[in-house]
C-alpha positions as CSV (number, residue, x, y, z in Angstrom):
1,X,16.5,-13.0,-13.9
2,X,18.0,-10.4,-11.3
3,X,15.8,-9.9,-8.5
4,X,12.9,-7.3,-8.8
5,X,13.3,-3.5,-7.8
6,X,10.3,-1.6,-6.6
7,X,7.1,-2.9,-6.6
8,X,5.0,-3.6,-2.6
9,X,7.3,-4.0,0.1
10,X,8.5,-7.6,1.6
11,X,8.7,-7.9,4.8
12,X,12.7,-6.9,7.0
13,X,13.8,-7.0,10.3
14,X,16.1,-5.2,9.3
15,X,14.2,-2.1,9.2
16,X,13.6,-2.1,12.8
17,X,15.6,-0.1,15.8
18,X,16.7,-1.3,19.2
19,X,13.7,0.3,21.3
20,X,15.6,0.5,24.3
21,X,18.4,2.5,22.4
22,X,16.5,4.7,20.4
23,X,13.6,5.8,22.5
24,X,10.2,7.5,21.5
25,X,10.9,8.4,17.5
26,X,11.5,12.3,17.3
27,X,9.2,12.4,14.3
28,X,6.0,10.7,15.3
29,X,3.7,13.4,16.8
30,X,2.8,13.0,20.4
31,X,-1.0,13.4,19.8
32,X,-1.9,11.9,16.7
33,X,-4.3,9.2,15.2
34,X,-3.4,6.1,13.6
35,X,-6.3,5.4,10.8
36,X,-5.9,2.6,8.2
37,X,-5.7,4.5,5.0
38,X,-4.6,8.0,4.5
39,X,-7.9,8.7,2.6
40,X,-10.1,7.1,5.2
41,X,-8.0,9.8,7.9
42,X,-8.9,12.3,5.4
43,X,-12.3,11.7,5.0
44,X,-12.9,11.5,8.8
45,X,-11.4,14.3,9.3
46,X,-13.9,16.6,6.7
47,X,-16.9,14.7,8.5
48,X,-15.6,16.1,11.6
49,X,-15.2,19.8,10.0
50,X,-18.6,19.8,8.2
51,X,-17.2,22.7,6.5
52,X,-19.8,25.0,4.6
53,X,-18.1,25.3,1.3
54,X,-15.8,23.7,-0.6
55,X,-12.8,21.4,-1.0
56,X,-9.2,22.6,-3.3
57,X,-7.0,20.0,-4.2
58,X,-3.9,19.9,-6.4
59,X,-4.5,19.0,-10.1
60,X,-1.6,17.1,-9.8
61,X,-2.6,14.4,-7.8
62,X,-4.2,11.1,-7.0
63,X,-7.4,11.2,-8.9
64,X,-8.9,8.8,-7.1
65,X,-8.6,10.2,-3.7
66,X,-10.2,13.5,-5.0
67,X,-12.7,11.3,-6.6
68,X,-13.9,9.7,-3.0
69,X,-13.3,13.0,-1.2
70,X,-15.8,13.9,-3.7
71,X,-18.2,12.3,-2.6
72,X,-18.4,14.4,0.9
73,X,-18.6,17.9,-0.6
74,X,-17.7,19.5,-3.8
75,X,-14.3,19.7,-5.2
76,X,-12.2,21.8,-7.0
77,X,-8.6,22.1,-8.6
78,X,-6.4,24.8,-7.9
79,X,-2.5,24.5,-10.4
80,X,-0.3,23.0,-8.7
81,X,2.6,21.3,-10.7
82,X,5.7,19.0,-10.1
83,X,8.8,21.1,-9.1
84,X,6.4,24.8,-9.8
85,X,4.7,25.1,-6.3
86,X,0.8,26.3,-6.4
87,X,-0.3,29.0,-8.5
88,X,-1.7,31.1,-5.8
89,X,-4.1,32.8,-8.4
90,X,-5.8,29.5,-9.2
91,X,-6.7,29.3,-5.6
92,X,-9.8,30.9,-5.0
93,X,-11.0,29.4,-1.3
94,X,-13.7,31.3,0.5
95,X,-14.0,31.5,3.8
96,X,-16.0,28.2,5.4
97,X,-13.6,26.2,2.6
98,X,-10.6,23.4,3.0
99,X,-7.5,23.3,1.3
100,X,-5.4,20.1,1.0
101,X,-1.5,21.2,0.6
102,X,0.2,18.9,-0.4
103,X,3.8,18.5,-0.3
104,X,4.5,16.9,-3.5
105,X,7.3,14.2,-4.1
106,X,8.5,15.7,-0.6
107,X,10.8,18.3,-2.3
108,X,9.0,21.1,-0.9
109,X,8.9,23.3,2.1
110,X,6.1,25.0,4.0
111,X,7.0,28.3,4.2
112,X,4.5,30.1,1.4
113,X,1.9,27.9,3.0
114,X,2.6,29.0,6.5
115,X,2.5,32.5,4.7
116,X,-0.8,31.6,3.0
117,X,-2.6,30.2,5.8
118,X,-2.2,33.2,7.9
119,X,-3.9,35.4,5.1
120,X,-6.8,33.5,5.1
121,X,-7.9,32.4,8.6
122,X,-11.1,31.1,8.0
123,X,-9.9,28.3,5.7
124,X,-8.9,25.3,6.6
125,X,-6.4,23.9,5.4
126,X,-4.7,20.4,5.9
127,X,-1.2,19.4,4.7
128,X,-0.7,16.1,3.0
129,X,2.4,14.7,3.9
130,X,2.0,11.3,1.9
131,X,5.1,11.5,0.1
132,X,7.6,12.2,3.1
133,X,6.3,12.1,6.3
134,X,9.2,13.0,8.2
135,X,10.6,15.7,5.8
136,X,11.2,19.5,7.6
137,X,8.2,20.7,6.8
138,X,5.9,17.7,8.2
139,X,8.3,17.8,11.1
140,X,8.4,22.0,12.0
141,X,4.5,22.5,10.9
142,X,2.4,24.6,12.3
143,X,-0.9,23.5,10.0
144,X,-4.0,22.9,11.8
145,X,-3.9,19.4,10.5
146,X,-1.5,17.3,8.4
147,X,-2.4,13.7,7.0
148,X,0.6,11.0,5.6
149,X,-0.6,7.8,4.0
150,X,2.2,5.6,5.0
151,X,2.0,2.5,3.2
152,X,3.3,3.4,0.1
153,X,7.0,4.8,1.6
154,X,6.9,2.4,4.5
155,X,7.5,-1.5,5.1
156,X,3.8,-1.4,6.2
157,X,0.7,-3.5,5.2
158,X,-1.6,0.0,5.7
159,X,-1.4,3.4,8.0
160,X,-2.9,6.6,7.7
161,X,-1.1,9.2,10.1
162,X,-3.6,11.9,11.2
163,X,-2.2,14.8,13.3
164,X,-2.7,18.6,14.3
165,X,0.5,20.7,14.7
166,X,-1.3,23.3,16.2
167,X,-3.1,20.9,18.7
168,X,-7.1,21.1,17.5
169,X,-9.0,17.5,18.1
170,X,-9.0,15.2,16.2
171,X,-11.3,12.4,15.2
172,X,-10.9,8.5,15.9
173,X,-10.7,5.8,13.8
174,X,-14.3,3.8,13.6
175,X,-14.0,0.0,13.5
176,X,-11.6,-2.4,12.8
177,X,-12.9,-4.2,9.6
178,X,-9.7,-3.7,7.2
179,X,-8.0,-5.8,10.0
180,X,-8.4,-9.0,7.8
181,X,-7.1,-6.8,4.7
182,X,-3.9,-5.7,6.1
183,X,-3.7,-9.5,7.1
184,X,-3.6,-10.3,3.5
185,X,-1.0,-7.4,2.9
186,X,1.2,-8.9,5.9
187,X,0.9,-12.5,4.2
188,X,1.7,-10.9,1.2
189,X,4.4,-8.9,2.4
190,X,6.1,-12.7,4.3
191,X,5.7,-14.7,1.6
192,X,7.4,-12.1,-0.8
193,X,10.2,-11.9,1.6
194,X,10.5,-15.6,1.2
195,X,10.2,-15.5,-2.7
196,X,13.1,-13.3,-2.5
197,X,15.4,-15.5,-0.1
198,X,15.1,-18.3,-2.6
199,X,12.2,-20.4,-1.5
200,X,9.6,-21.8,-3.8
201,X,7.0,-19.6,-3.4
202,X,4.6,-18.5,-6.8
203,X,4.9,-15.3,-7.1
204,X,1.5,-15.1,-7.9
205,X,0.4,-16.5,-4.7
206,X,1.8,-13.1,-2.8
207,X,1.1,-10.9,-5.6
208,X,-3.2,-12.1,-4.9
209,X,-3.0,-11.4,-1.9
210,X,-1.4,-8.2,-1.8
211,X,-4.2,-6.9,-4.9
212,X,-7.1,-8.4,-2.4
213,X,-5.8,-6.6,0.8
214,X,-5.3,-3.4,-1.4
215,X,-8.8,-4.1,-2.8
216,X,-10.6,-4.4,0.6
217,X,-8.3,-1.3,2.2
218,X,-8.8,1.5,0.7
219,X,-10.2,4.6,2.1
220,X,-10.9,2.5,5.3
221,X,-11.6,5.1,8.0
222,X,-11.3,2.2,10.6
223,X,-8.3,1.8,12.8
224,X,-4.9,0.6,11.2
225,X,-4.0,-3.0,12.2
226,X,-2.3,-4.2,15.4
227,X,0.5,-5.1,12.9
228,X,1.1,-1.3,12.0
229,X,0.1,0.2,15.7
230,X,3.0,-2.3,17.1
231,X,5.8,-1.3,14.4
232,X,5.5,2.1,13.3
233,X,7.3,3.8,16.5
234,X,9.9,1.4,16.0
235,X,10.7,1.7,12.4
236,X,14.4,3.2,11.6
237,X,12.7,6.3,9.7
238,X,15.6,7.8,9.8
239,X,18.2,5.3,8.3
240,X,15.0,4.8,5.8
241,X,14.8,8.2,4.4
242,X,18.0,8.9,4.5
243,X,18.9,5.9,2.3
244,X,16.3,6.7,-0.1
245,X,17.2,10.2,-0.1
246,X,20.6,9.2,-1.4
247,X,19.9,6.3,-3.8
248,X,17.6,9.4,-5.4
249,X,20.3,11.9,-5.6
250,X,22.6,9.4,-7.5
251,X,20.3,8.2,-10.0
252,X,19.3,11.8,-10.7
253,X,23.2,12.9,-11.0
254,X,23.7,9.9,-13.2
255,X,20.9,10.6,-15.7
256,X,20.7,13.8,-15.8
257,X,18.1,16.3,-17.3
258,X,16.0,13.3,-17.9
259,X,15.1,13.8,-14.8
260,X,12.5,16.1,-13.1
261,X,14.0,16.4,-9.5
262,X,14.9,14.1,-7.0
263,X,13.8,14.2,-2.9
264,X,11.8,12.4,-0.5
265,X,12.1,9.0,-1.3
266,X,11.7,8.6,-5.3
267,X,13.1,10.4,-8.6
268,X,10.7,11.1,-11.6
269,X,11.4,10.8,-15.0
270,X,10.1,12.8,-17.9
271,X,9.5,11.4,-21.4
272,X,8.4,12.9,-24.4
273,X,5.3,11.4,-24.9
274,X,2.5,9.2,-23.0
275,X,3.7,6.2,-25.6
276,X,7.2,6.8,-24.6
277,X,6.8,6.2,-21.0
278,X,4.4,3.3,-21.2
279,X,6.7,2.2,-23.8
280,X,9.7,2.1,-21.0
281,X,7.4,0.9,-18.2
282,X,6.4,-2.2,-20.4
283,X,10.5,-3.1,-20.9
284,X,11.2,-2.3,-17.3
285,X,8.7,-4.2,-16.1
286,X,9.9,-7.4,-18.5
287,X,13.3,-7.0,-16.7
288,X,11.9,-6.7,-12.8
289,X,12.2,-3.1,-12.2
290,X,8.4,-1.5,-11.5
291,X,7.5,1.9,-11.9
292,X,4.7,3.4,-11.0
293,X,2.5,6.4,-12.6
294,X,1.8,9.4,-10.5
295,X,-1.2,10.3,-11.3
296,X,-2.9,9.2,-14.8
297,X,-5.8,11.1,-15.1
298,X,-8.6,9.7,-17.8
299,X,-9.9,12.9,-19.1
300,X,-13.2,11.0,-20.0
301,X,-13.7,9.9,-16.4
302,X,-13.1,11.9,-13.5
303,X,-9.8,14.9,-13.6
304,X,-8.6,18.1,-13.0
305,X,-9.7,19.9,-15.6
306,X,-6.2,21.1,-16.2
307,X,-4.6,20.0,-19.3
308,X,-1.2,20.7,-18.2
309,X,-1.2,18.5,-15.2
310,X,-2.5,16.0,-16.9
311,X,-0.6,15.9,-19.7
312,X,2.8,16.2,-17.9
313,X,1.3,13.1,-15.6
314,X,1.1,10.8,-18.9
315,X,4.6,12.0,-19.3
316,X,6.0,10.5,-16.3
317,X,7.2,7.8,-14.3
318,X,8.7,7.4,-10.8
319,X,11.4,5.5,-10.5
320,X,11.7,2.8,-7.8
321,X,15.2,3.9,-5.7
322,X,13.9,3.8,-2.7
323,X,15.9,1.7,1.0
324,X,15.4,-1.7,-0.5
325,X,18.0,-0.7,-3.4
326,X,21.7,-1.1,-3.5
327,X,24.6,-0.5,-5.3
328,X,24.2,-3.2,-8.2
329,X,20.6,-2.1,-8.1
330,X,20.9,1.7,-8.7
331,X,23.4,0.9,-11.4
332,X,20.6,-1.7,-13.0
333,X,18.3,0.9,-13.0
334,X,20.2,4.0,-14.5
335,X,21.9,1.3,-17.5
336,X,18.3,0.1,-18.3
337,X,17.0,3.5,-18.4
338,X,19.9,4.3,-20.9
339,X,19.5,1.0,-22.8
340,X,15.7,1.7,-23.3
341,X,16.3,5.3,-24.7
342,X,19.2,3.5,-27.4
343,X,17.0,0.9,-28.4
344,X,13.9,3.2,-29.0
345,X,16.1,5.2,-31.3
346,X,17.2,2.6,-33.1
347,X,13.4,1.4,-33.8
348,X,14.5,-2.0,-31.8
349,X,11.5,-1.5,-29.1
């Protein structure tokens, strides 16, 4: 079988810069806080606050975060749709309330939030970068606090980015339990890197570890590992993103209007039915490419509320085009994409 596409990082040298040649990384705030999860930066942060009313997040978006956020203080959904933008007249904060902005899929820019914020000074509202940390926006902010998860677009084993564009204080990170967890994700991370160069590792060996670091990670408000601390500022961001950025574009141009839009560091793809796309994620996963589902949202459990998020979320897939691909690898993808949607005609799937 050809080697796998997507799925948790393996560790690469490669992705490191020459820290005598390239100096303090232009996009890594000066004053910032380096957490272990994005959520656990998050929730430190709204302790900190202790705001009076309420919290607005994005129907479209990880229901499990908002689930554990919920936990602090009440939360609500304001629209907010792939490629739409919010839909300012869902958003009913009162003053003593927080707002998370996110920038979703990092194809987005801040400007009606900037123009937002400044109508409403007595909420708060923090920008989620998650999705590209180093876009403009994150970059050119003027928020009074910004959060990236970094993990999940970064050869990390964990990493929650807290920062203030506009210079407020900010909390620290308490403890360092989820040390031992990103160990397992590092372990993980080697031994997949070995798996990959040949050597006989089980796959199932990294992939237990990786589930058990995850497991004993998330929303850890503790500090990130020594691990992350040591490699983030010298991480080649820049040739990482901009790689990403252009595998995206050409698997976008090369399928077409199948696609929702492509940016940041991942292109979505829009089926025509919830069986469709779990349909294609089963065959792409029996040929090594992983996709994975932003957001599903269990309308018997915990959601949004709003039916059209979550019905375009069991619609769609992200697919996996981030540095690690090539060539050969982008052409994989776009074929099997192509094969899948001949077979499923023809009744063969």
């Amino acid at each position: 079988m050809p080697p796998e596409i997507g799925s948790e990082f393996h560790w690469d040298p490669a992705v490191l810069l020459d820290p005598e040649q390239g100096g303090l990384p232009r996009w890594l705030p000066a004053r910032r806080e380096l957490f272990a999860t994005g959520s656990g930066a998050l929730s430190s942060l709204l302790s900190a606050l202790a705001p009076t009313g309420r919290l607005h997040v994005p129907s479209y978006f990880c229901m499990g975060v908002a689930e554990f956020l919920a936990r602090q203080l009440p939360v609500v959904f304001y629209r907010h749709l792939p490629e739409e933008g919010p839909r300012w007249e869902t958003l009913r904060a009162a003053d003593g309330d927080v707002v998370l902005a996110q920038n979703l899929f990092g194809r987005e820019e801040g400007t009606a939030w900037h123009n937002w914020t400044r109508a409403h000074p007595r909420v708060t509202v923090i920008e989620d970068h998650s999705h590209d940390p180093f876009s403009d926006w994150a970059r050119t902010s003027t928020a009074a606090y910004a959060i990236a998860s970094l993990r999940k677009t970064l050869p990390l084993p964990d990493g929650g980015l807290l920062w203030s564009p506009s210079g407020h204080g900010l909390p620290r990170p308490f403890g360092t339990g989820p040390q031992r967890a990103a160990g397992l994700k590092l372990a993980a991370m080697l031994l997949k890197a070995a798996w990959q160069d040949g050597r006989p590792i089980p796959k199932d060996r990294f992939r237990a570890l990786q589930q058990q670091g995850e497991q004993q990670i998330l929303g850890s408000a503790a500090e990130a590992s020594a691990v992350t601390a040591a490699l983030l500022p010298l991480l080649d961001v820049e040739g990482i993103r901009s790689s990403s950025s252009r595998n995206a574009q050409e698997v976008a141009t090369a399928l077409g209007d199948r696609v929702l839009g492509a940016g940041g560091f991942r292109v979505q793809l829009v089926l025509a039915s919830e069986s469709e796309r779990d349909r294609i994620l089963a065959y792409l996963a029996k040929i090594g490419i992983f996709a994975p589902v932003h957001w599903r949202q269990d309308r018997d459990g915990f959601w949004s509320g709003d039916e059209e998020a979550a019905a375009l979320a069991g619609r769609m897939l992200t697919l996996p085009v981030d540095h690690r691909c090539g060539p050969a690898d982008l052409q994989r993808i776009v074929e099997s994409i192509e094969g899948f949607a001949r077979m499923d005609l023809s009744g063969a799937i």
